[in-house]
VEXSEBA-591489 format. One record per residue (C-alpha): z, y, x. Coordinates in nm, 3 decimals, padded with zeros to 5 digits. Last residue first. Layout:
BEGIN
Z,Y,X
...
END
This chain:
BEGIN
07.127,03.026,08.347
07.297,03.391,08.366
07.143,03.699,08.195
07.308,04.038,08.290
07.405,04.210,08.004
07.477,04.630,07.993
07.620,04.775,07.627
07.346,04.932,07.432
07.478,04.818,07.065
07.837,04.588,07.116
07.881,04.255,07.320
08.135,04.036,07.324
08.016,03.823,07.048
07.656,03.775,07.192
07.781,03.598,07.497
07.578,03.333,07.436
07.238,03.276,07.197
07.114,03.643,07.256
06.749,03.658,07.171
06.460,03.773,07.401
06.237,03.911,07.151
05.870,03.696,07.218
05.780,03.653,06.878
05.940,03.928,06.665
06.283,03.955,06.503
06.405,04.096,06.192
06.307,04.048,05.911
06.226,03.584,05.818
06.504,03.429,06.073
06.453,03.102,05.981
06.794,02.890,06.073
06.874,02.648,06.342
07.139,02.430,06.353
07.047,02.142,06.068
06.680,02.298,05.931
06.839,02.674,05.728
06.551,02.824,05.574
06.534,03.183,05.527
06.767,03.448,05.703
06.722,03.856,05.658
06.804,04.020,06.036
06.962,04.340,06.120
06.917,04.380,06.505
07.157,04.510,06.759
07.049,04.618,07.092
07.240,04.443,07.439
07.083,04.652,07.720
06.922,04.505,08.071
06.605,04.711,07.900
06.644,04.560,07.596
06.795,04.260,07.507
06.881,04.104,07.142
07.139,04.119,06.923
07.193,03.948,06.625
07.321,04.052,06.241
07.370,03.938,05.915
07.405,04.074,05.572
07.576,04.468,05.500
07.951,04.372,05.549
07.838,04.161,05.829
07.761,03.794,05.925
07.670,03.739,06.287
07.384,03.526,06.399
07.371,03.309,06.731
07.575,03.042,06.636
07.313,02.945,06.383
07.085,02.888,06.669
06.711,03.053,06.578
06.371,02.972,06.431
06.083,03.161,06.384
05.819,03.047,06.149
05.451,03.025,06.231
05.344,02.807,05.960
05.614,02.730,05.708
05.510,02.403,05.611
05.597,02.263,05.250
05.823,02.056,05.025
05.858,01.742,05.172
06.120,01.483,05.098
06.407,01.391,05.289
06.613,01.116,05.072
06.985,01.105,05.227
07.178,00.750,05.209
07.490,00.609,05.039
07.445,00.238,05.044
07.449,00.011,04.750
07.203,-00.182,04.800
07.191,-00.298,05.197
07.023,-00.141,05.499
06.921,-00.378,05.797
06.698,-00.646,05.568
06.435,-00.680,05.787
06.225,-00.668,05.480
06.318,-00.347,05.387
06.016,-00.189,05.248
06.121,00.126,05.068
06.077,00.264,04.711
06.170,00.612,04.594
06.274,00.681,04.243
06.363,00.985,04.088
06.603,01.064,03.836
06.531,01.434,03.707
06.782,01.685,03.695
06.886,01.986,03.447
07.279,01.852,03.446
07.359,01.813,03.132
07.009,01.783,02.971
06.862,01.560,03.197
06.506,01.551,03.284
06.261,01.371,03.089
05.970,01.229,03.263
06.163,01.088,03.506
05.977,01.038,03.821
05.853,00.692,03.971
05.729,00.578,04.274
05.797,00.803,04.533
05.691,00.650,04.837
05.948,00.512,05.129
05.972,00.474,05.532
06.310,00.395,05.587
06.553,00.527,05.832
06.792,00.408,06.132
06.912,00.690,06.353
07.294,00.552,06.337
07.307,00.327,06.071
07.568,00.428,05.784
07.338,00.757,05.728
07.085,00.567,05.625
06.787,00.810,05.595
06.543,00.750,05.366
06.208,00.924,05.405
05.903,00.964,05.182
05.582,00.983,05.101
05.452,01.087,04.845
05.277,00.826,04.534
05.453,01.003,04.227
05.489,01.397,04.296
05.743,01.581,04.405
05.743,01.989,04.451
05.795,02.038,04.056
06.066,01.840,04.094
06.250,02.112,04.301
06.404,02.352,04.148
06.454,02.118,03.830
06.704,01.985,04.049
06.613,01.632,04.124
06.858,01.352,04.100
06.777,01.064,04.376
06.753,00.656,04.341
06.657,00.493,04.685
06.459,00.201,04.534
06.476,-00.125,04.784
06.205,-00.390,04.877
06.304,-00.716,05.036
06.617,-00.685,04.838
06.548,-00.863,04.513
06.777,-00.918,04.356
06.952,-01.249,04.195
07.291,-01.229,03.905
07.365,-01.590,03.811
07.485,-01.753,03.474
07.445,-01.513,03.207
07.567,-01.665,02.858
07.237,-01.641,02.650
07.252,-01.991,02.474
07.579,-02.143,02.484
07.785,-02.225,02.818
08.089,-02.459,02.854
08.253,-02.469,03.183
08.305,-02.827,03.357
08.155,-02.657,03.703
08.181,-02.291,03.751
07.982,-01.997,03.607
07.914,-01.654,03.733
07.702,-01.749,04.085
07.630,-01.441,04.224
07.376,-01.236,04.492
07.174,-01.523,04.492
06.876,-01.359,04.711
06.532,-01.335,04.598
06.264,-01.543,04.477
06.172,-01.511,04.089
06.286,-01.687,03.743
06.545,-01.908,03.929
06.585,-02.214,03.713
06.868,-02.345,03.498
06.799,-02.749,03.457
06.900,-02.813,03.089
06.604,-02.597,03.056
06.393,-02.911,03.094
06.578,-03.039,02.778
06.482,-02.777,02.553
06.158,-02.779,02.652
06.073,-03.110,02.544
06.281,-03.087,02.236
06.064,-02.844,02.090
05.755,-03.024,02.237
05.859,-03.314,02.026
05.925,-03.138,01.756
05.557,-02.941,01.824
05.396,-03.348,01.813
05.618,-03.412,01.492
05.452,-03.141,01.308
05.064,-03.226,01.426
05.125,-03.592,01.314
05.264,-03.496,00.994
04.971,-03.262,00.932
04.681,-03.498,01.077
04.873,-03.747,00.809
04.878,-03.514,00.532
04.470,-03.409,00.546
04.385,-03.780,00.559
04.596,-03.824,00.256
04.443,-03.540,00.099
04.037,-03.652,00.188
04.130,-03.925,00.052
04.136,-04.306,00.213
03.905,-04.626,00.104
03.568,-04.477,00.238
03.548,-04.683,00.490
03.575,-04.406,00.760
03.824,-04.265,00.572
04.016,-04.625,00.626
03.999,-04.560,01.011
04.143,-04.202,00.983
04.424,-04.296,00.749
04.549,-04.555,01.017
04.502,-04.307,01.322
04.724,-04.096,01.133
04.965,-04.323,01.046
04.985,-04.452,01.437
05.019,-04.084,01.569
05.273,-03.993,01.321
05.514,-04.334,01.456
05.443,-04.179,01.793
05.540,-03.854,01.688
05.892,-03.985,01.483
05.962,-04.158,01.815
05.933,-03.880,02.096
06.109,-03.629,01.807
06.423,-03.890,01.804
06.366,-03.932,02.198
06.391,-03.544,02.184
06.651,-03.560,01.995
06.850,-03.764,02.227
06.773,-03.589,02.513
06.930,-03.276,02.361
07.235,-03.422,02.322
07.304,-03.607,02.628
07.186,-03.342,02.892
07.451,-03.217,03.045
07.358,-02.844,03.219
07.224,-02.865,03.575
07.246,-02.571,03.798
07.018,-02.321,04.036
06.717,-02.496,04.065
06.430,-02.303,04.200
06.162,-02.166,03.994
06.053,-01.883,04.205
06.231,-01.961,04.560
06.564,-01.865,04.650
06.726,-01.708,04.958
07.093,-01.812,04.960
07.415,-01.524,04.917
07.564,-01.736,04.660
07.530,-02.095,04.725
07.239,-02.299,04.620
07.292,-02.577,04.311
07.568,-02.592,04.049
07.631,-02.912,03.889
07.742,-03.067,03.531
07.763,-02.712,03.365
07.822,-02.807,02.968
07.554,-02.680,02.780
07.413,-02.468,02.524
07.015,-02.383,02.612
06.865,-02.075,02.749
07.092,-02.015,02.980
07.105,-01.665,03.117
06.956,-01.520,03.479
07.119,-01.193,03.488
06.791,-00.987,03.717
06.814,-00.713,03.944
06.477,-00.604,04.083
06.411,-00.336,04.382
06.769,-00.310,04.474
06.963,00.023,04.496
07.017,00.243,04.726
07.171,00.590,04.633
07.108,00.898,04.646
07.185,01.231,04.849
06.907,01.537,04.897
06.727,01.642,05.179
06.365,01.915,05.066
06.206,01.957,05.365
06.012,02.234,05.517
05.853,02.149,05.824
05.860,02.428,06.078
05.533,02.545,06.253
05.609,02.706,06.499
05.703,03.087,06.625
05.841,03.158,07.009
06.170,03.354,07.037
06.319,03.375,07.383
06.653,03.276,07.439
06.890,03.420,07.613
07.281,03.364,07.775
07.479,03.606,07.850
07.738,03.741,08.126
07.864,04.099,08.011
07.802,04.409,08.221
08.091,04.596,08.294
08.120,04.968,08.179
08.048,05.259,08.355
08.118,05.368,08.724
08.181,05.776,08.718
08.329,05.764,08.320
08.530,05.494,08.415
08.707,05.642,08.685
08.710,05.926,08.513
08.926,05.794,08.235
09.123,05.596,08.464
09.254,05.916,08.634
09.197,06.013,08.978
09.479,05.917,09.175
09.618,06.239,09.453
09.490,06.139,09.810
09.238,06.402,09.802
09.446,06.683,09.602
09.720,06.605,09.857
09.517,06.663,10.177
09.364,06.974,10.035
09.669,07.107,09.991
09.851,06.982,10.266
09.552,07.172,10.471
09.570,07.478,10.251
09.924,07.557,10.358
09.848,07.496,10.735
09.535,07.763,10.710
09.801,08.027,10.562
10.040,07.946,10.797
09.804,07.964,11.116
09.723,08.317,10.958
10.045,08.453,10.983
10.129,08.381,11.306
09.819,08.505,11.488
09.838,08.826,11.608
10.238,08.881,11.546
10.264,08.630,11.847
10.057,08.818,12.095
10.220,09.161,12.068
10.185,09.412,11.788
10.049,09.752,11.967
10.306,10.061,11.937
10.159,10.369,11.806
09.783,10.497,11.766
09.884,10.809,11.968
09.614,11.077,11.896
09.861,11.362,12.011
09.942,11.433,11.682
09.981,11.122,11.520
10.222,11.019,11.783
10.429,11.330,11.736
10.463,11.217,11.320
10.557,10.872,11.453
10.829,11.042,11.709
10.930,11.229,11.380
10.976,10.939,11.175
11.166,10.750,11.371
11.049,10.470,11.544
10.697,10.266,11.458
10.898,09.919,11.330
11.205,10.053,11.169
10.985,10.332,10.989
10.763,10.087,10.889
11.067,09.899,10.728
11.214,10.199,10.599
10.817,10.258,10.427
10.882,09.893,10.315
11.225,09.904,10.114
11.548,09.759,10.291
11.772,09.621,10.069
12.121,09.565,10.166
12.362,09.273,10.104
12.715,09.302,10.124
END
């Protein structure tokens, strides 16, 4: 059975009965002293407790939130650039198309059978250079006819003058003979030329690009023959947008890059500009011709015609990889203070990797070029090399 005690039966315990207490009082008895040990027990367990207290508060994990709250984010390793303005070359780069300076379908001018062929295809030829031999048979027989009838004009004629000068001949018979004689003489030139173009000729040098006829074929007047260009010069053939033809003019330089030669280009001046642009398509063919007498790019190549447009003076130009497109147009960031800070920028001109930043930036910003995607606006950078 348990028994509760209450704390004025517990003083009573402690001091004696009541009435010794009550004789104590009177006689100016302060009671019993507590000994030693009930001096300082009690506080020796307060001032334990609040040691383990203290000691577990200390050793206790602060949160990460704190944590990061007392130290602060990381900085993130970037790379920079610092913006300095030029003078950037505006360039208009559109594809064409080589082509040769002259092609020309040499044709025969006379019906023939092909008796010979001369050069191979793929030769260098010379301004009236043989290229075949048609048979002849025919045609020199009428012009021995025409040779004859001539000569036979010729005599008549110098028979009517002589008796003129006697008096013996008229003035029509004269006048008949210097006509026969004058008829048979363009016969005989007739059939002069017609049997030196028995012998097909190259009409200009250049290179025998192909031979179309064989030996033993037939040919009539007009059948082409031979294809030759002329590929010491070539005419890079571009469409212009209506954009930009108004840019162009006839005698500017030019560039041609061949693309199919690493670094190789050709120096080139417009040389002609359609005067008509297409209807379909709202271009103009241009023409831009290109010495090329080393012979290194070939017609009917696939090349890129850089013409100029203008100079943007003091433009500032930045890595591609360093902008970021957003919902509201692009965006870069920059440093400030050891901070990244985000710009809004409006781009211009793009020139291979770099592109014109024209709002945005000022000369001497010190641009983020790496890194710049793992930043956010006023996070800590530190620049590495």
């Amino acid at each position: 059975m348990t028994t509760l005690v209450s704390n004025s039966e517990s003083e009573t315990r402690a001091s004696g009965s009541p009435k010794a207490a009550r004789r104590r009082k009177t006689a100016g008895d302060p009671g019993p002293k507590p000994g030693p040990r009930q001096s300082w027990a009690a506080p020796a367990f307060v001032l334990g407790v609040g040691a383990l207290i203290t000691a577990g508060v200390a050793l206790w994990p602060a949160p990460a939130e704190s944590i990061a709250k007392t130290e602060g984010p990381p900085a993130v390793n970037v790379k920079i650039q610092e913006l300095v303005p030029i003078d950037q070359l505006d360039e208009i780069r559109l594809p064409a198309v080589l082509e040769p300076y002259r092609r020309v379908k040499v044709a025969a001018e006379v019906m023939g059978r092909v008796e010979k062929l001369g050069p191979k295809e793929g030769s260098d030829l010379e301004p009236n250079q043989p290229l075949a031999w048609l048979n002849s048979d025919l045609i020199q027989a009428a012009y021995d006819q025409a040779k004859a009838k001539h000569e036979l004009d010729v005599h008549e004629l110098k028979r009517y003058e002589t008796l003129d000068d006697r008096g013996v001949a008229t003035d029509i018979e004269l006048f008949r003979a210097q006509a026969a004689a004058a008829i048979s003489q363009a016969v005989l030139n007739e059939a002069g030329e017609r049997l030196k173009r028995t012998v097909i000729r190259a009409p200009m040098a250049g290179v025998l690009n192909d031979m179309i006829i064989e030996p033993g074929e037939f040919v009539s007047a007009g059948t082409p023959v031979a294809e030759i260009l002329e590929i010491d010069r070539l005419k890079a053939v571009v469409n212009l947008p209506e954009r930009d033809v108004v840019h162009v003019s006839v005698g500017q330089k030019a560039r041609i890059l061949v693309d199919a030669i690493d670094g190789y280009e050709l120096a080139g001046e417009v040389t002609f500009i359609e005067s008509c642009g297409d209807e379909r398509c709202r271009t103009f063919r241009t023409e831009i011709t290109a010495d090329n007498k080393q012979r290194r790019a070939r017609a009917g190549l696939i090349v890129r015609v850089a013409l100029r447009r203008n100079v943007i003076e003091k433009a500032i130009m930045i890595p591609l990889v360093a902008v970021i497109p957003t919902e509201e147009g692009y965006q870069v960031y920059v440093i400030e203070e050891g901070k990244a800070r985000s710009r809004t920028v409006k781009v211009g001109l793009i020139v291979g990797d770099r592109v014109q930043a024209k709002i945005g930036l000022e000369p001497g910003d010190k641009l983020i070029v790496d890194g710049h995607r793992l930043v956010g606006d006023g996070a800590p950078v530190q620049v590495v090399e």
